[in-house]
C-alpha positions in Angstrom: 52.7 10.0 -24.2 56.0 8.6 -25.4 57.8 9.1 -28.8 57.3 5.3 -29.3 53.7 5.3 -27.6 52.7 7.6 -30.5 54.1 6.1 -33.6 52.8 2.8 -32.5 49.2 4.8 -32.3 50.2 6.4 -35.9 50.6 3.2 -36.9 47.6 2.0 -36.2 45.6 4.5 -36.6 47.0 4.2 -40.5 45.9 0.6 -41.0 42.8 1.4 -39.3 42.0 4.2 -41.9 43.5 1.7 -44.7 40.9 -1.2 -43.6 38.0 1.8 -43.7 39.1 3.1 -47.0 38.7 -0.7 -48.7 35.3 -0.8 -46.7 33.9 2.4 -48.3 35.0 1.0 -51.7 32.7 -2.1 -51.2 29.6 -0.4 -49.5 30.1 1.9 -53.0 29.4 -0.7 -55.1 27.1 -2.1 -53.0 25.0 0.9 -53.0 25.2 1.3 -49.4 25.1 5.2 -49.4 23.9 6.2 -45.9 27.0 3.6 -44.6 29.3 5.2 -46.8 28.6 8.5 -45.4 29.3 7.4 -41.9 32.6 5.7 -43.0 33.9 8.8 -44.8 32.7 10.7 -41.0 34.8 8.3 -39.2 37.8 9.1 -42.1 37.7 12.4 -41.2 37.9 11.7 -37.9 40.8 9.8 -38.6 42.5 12.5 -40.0 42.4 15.0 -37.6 43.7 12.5 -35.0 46.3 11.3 -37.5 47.2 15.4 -37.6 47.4 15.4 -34.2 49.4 12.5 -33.4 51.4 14.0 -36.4 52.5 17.3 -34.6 52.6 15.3 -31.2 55.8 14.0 -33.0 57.2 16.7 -34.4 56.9 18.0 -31.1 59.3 15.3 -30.0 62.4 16.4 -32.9 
């Protein structure tokens, strides 16, 4: 993967986990519990890629 390749996917990934973060705050007061605990899954998720694509960059400096 390029340098560019990966910030655009940083990028995304961030908006992506931006979106899912406003989601989990409506299922909350929704009382949708059992969604919420797959959204906060999928943040974790997120996270390790973000960490990932993180030191893939660092890699690149």
């Amino acid at each position: 993967m390029e340098k560019r390749q990966v910030e655009s996917a940083i990028a995304e990934l961030k908006m992506d986990y931006i979106n899912l973060q406003g989601d989990i705050e409506k299922l909350e007061s929704t009382g949708n519990n059992s969604f919420v605990k797959k959204a906060e899954i999928r943040l974790a998720a997120m996270e390790e890629k973000l960490a990932h694509l993180n030191k893939q960059l660092a890699d690149f400096e």
